[in-house]
C-alpha positions in Angstrom: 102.0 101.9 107.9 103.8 105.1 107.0 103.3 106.0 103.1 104.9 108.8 101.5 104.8 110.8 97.8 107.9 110.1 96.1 109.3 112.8 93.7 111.8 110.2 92.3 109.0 107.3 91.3 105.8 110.0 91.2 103.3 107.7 93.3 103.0 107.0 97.1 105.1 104.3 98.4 105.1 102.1 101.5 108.2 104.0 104.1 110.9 101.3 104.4 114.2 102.3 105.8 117.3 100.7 104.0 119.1 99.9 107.5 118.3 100.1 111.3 118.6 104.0 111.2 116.6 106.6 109.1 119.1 109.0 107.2 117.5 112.4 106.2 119.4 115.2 104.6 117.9 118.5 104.0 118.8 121.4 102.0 119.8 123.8 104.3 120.1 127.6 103.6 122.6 130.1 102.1 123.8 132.0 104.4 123.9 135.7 103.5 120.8 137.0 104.5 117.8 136.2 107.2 115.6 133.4 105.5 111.6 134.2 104.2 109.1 132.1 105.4 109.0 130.5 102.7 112.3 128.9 103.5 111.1 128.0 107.4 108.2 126.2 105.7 110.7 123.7 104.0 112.6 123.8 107.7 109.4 122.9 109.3 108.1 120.3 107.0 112.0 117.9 107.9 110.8 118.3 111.1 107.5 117.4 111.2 108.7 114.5 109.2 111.3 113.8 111.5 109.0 114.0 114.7 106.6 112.1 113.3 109.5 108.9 112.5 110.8 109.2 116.0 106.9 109.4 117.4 106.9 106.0 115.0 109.8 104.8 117.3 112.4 105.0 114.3 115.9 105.9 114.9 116.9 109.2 112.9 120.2 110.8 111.6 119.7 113.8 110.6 122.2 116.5 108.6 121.3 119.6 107.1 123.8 121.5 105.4 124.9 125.2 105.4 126.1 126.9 102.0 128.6 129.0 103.4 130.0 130.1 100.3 128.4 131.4 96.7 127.8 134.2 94.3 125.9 136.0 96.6 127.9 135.5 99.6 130.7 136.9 97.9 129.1 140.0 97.0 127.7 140.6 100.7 131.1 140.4 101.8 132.6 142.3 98.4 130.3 145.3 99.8 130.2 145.1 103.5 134.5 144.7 103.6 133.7 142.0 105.9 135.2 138.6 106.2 133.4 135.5 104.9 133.1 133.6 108.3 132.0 137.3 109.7 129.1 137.3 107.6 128.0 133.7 107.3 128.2 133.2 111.1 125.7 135.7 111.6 123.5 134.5 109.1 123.8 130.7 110.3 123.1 131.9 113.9 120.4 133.9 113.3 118.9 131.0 111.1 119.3 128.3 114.0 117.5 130.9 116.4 114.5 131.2 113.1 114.6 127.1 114.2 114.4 127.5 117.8 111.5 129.9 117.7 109.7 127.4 115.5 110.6 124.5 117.6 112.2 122.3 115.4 114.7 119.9 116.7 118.3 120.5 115.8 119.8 118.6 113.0 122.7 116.1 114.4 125.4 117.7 112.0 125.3 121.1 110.3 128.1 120.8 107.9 129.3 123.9 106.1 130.8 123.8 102.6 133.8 125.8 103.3 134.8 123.2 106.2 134.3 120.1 103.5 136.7 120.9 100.9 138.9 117.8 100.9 135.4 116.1 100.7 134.2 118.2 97.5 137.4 117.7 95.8 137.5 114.4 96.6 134.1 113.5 94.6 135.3 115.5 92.0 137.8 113.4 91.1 136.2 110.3 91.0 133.9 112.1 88.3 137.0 113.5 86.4 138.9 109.9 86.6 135.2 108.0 85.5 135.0 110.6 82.3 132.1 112.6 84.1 133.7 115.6 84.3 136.7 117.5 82.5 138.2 120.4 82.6 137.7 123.9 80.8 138.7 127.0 80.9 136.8 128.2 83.6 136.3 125.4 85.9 135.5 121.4 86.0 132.2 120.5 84.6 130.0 117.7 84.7 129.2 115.7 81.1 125.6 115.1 81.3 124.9 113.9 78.0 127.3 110.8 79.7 124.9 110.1 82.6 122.2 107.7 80.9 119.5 108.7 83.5 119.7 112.3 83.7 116.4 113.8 84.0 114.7 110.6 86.2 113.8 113.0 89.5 112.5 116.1 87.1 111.4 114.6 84.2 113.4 116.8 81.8 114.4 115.6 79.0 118.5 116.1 77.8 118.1 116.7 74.5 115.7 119.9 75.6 119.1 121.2 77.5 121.2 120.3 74.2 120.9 124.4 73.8 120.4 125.8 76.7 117.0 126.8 76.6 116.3 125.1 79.4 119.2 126.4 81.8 121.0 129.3 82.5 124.1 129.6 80.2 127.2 130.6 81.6 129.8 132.3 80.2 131.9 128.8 80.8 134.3 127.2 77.7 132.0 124.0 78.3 131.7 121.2 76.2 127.7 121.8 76.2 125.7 124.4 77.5 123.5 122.4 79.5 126.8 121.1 81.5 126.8 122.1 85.1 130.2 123.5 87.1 131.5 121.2 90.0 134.9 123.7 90.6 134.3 127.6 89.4 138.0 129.0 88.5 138.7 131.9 90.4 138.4 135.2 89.4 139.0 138.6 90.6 135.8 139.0 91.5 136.5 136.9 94.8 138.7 138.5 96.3 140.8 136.8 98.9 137.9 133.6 98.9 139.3 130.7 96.9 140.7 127.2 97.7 144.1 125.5 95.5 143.2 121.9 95.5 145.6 119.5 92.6 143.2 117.7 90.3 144.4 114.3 88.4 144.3 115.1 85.4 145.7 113.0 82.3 148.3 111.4 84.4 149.2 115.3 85.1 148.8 117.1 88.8 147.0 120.0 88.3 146.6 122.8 90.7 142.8 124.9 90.0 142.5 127.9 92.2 138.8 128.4 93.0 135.9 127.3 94.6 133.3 124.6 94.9 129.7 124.7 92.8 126.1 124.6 94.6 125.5 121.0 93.8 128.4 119.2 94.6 128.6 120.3 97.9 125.5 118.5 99.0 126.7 115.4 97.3 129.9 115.4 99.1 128.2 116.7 102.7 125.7 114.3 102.3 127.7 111.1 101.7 130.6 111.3 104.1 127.7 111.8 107.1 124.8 109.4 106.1 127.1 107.2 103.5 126.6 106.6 99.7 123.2 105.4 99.5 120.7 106.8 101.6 116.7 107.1 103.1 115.4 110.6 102.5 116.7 113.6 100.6 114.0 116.6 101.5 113.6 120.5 99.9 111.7 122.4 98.2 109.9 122.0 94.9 112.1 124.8 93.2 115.2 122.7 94.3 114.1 119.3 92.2 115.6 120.6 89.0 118.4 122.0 88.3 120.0 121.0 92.1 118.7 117.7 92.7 118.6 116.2 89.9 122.1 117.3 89.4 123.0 115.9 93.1 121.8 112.3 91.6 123.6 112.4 88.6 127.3 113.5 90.0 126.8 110.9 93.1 125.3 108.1 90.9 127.8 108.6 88.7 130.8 108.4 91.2 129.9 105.4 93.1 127.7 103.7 90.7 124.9 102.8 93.5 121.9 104.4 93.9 122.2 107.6 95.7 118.3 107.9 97.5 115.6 105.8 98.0 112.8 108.6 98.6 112.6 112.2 97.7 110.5 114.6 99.4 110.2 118.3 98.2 107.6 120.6 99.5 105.2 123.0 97.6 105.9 126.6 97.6 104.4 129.3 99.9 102.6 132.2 98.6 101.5 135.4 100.3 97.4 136.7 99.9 97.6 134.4 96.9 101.0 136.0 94.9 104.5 134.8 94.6 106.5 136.9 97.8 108.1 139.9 96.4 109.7 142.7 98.2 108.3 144.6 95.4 105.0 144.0 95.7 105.2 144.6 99.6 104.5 141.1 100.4 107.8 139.9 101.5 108.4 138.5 104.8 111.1 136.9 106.8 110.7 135.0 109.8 112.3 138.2 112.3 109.8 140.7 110.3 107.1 138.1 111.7 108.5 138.2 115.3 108.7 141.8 115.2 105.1 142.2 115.2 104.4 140.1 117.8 103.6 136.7 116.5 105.3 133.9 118.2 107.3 130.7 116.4 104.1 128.2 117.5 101.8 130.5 115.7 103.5 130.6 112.6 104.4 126.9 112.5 100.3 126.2 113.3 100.2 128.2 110.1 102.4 126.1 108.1 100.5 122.8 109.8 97.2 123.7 108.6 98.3 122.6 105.1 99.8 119.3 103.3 102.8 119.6 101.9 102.5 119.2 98.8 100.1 121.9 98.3 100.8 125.6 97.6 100.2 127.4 101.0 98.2 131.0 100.9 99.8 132.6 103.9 97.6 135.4 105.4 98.2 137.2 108.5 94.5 136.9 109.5 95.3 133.1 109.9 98.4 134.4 112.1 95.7 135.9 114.6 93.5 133.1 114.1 96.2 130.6 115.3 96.7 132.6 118.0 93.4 132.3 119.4 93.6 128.5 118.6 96.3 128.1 121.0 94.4 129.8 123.7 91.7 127.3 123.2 94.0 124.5 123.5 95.7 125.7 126.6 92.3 126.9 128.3 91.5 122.9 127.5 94.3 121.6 129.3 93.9 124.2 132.4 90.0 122.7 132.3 91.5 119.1 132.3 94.2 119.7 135.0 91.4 121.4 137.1 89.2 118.1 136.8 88.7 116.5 140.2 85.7 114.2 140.2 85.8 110.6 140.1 84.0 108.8 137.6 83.9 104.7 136.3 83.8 105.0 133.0 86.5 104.7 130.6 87.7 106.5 127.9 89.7 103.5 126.4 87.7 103.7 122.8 87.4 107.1 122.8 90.9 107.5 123.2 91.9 105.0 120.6 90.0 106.4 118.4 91.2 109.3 118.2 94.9 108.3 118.2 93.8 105.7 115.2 92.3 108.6 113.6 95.7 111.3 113.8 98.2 108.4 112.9 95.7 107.5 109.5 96.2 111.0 108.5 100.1 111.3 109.3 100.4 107.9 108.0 99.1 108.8 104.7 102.0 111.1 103.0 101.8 113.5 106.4 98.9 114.7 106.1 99.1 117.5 108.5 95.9 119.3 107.8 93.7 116.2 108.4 95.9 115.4 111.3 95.2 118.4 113.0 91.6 118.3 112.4 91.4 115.2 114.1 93.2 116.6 117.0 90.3 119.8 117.4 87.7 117.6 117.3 89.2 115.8 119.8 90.1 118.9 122.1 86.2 119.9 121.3 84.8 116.7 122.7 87.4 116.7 125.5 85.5 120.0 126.6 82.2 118.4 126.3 82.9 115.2 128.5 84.0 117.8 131.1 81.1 119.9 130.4 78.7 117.0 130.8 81.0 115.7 134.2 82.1 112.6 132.2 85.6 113.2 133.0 87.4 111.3 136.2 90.3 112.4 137.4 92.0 109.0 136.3 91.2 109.5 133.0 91.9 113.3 132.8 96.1 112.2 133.1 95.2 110.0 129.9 93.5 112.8 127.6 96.6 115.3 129.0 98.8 112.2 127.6 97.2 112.1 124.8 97.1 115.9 123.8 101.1 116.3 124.7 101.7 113.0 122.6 100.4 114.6 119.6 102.0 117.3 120.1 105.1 115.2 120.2 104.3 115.6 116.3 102.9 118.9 115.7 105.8 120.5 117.9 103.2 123.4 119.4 105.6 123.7 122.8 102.0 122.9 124.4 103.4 121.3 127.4 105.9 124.8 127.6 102.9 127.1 127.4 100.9 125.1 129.5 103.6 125.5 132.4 104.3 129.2 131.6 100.2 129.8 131.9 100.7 128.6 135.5 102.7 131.2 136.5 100.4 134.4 135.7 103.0 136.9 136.0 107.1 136.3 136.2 108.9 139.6 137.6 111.0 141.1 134.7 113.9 140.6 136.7 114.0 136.4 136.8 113.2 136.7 133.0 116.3 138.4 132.2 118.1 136.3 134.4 116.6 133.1 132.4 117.2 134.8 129.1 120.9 135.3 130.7 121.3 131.8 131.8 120.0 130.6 128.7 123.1 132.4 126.7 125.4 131.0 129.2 124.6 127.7 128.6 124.8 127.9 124.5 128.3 128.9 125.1 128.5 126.0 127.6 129.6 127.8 130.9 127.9 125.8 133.0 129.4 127.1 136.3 127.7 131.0 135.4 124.3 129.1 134.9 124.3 127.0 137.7 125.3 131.2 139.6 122.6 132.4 137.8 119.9 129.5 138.3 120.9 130.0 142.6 120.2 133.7 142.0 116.2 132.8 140.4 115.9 130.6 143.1 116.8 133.9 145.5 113.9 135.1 144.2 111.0 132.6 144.4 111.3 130.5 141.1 113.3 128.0 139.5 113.6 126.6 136.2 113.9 123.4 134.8 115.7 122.8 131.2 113.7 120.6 128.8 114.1 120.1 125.4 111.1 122.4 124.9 113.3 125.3 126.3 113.8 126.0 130.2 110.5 125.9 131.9 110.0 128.3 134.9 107.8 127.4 137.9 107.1 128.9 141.6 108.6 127.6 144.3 106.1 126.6 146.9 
């Protein structure tokens, strides 16, 4: 059984889903520049978590939202004289294509805050008609020292944020510093970017020109696509306090149920052993990766090879080292395709053991690391059967089975690069074409693909479309 670390209760808890359907929401990113790896480790951890549910034949829903408007968004487009959905569509598009090259699976819904408004404002006045929030000068605000359980998902104490030492203090006309902003007034500083909802207010309509704060946006986002109460909330560790704990307190507070049953938050990545700084020459985003030469499955073998809930010491040695891993893997599968002797002796055990052996590590809070361990010895011993001619033909389709079920998990594309290592050498031209028919189909003109997929087939090839990306093969 499935047992994962829950930041809300601090101890590992049997996985039991509250209906039929797993709900997961993820903090997604902010989207005014291209995302550090640091940020795809988060990204990759939902969906290894996610794989490894559906692998686990559970039913998943997943969202992940987009911030689509901030502090920083607002500058970017304060300096570029671009407009907002200019910049943040880049930014989202070039994040989804981080995900692709990593080969996570797309979320179901990718809300964005600035197309949730009615939803935000809506949440904010259940908290200002309950006494949760009021209004001040400079926005609406959340009363904390009025939610009873603040604190229960960090472990701060309020009376440490009585001052606040403990947070940043605004220059806000708040009833308490430690009091967070649901509905920032608008100032001159944002330009044309601001929203005029009417706010209930002492039996008075009131009309607050502004925009929404971080935390209630996910509150909102979160509720109206997986409901009030709901399985997983994932992020990272630096998002546990001041944004999640601040997501329980406004939705607890508005519908009085409890707002997630298990909280997962991974540790943070670190670069040759110090924090990532572009200072320090250490800073890397996912396209400065790329641009050397690394490939998605090379970085997310990176990111497998530790748990969680540990601090991972990224090195580009390991990079290179991964890379040489998957050639290993993929020279085992040619081996095992290439088998053709017949044999009577099963691999039944052996097989079962090794599957026992990968879902004890997953099942025990993920455990990736031990997981994939498992999965090397097994490739290791694979080789040695065939060495040793203790692999039948029969039982070669069960270890091939076996090696892309795992990888059902792990999300290495193995079955892709397999299929690709086939082909030794594709003429530039039918890649271009693929990379063509591939745009054609994200914009959904299906009639220019099905042109361009007649024109590969001109040409020797054909491809097939998976959900590991299109897979090109020779035409025989």
């Amino acid at each position: 059984m499935l047992k994962i670390y829950n930041t809300l209760t601090k101890k590992l808890e049997k996985f039991k889903p509250l209906g039929k359907e797993v709900k997961i929401y993820s903090c997604g990113p902010t989207v005014y520049d291209f995302p550090h790896i640091g940020n795809y480790r988060a990204f990759v951890f939902v969906d290894i978590l996610k794989r490894y549910l559906l692998y686990k034949n559970y039913k998943v829903k997943h969202v992940m939202n987009i911030t689509d408007v901030d502090d920083k968004i607002i500058k970017k487009v304060k300096e570029s004289g671009k407009a907002l959905r200019e910049i943040t569509s880049f930014y989202e598009q070039e994040f989804k294509k981080g995900l692709e090259e990593l080969n996570c699976i797309p979320a179901d819904f990718y809300p964005r805050a600035t197309e949730h408004i009615p939803q935000i404002c809506s949440l904010i006045q259940k908290l200002l008609d309950k006494g949760y929030a009021y209004l001040a000068e400079d926005g609406v605000y959340y009363r904390i020292k009025k939610f009873k359980d603040y604190g229960k998902l960090s472990g701060i104490k309020k009376e440490y944020l009585r001052d606040g030492s403990r947070v940043a203090v605004q220059e806000y006309s708040k009833e308490q510093a430690s009091d967070f902003v649901l509905w920032k007034r608008y100032t001159e500083e944002d330009g044309n970017i601001f929203w005029e909802p009417d706010f209930l207010i002492g039996g008075k309509k009131i009309k607050v020109r502004g925009r929404p704060g971080w935390h209630i946006e996910c509150s909102a986002m979160s509720m109206h696509y997986l409901g009030e109460s709901f399985d997983i909330h994932v992020g990272g560790v630096d998002l546990i306090f001041p944004h999640h704990e601040n997501e329980i307190a406004q939705s607890e507070a508005a519908t009085g149920k409890k707002f997630v049953k298990y909280w997962l938050h991974n540790e943070h990545l670190l670069v040759e052993g110090k924090k990532m700084s572009k200072s320090l020459g250490n800073y890397f985003t996912l396209k400065d990766l790329l641009e050397k030469g690394y490939k998605g499955n090379e970085i997310r073998l990176v990111f497998l090879g530790c748990h969680y809930r540990k601090q991972l010491n990224f090195k580009i040695s390991e990079l290179d080292a991964a890379r040489e891993s998957l050639k290993k893997i993929v020279n085992t599968i040619q081996r095992i395709e290439e088998v053709k002797t017949r044999t009577q002796k099963s691999l039944r055990r052996f097989l079962l053991r090794y599957k026992k052996n990968f879902e004890r590590a997953m099942d025990l809070d993920l455990d990736t690391s031990k997981a994939l361990a498992v999965f090397f010895e097994f490739i290791r011993e694979v080789n040695k059967k065939i060495d040793a001619n203790e692999l039948g033909k029969k039982e070669a389709k069960e270890v091939l089975f076996l090696i892309f079920d795992f990888d059902e998990v792990f999300g290495l594309g193995l079955k892709r690069i397999y299929e690709e290592s086939k082909i030794k050498e594709i003429p530039l031209e039918v890649k271009k074409l693929v990379e063509e028919r591939e745009k054609a189909r994200k914009m959904k003109n299906f009639e220019l693909a099905d042109i361009i997929r007649e024109k590969i087939k001109k040409l020797g090839f054909w491809v097939d479309d998976t959900k590991d990306g299109p897979k090109i093969r020779k035409i025989k």
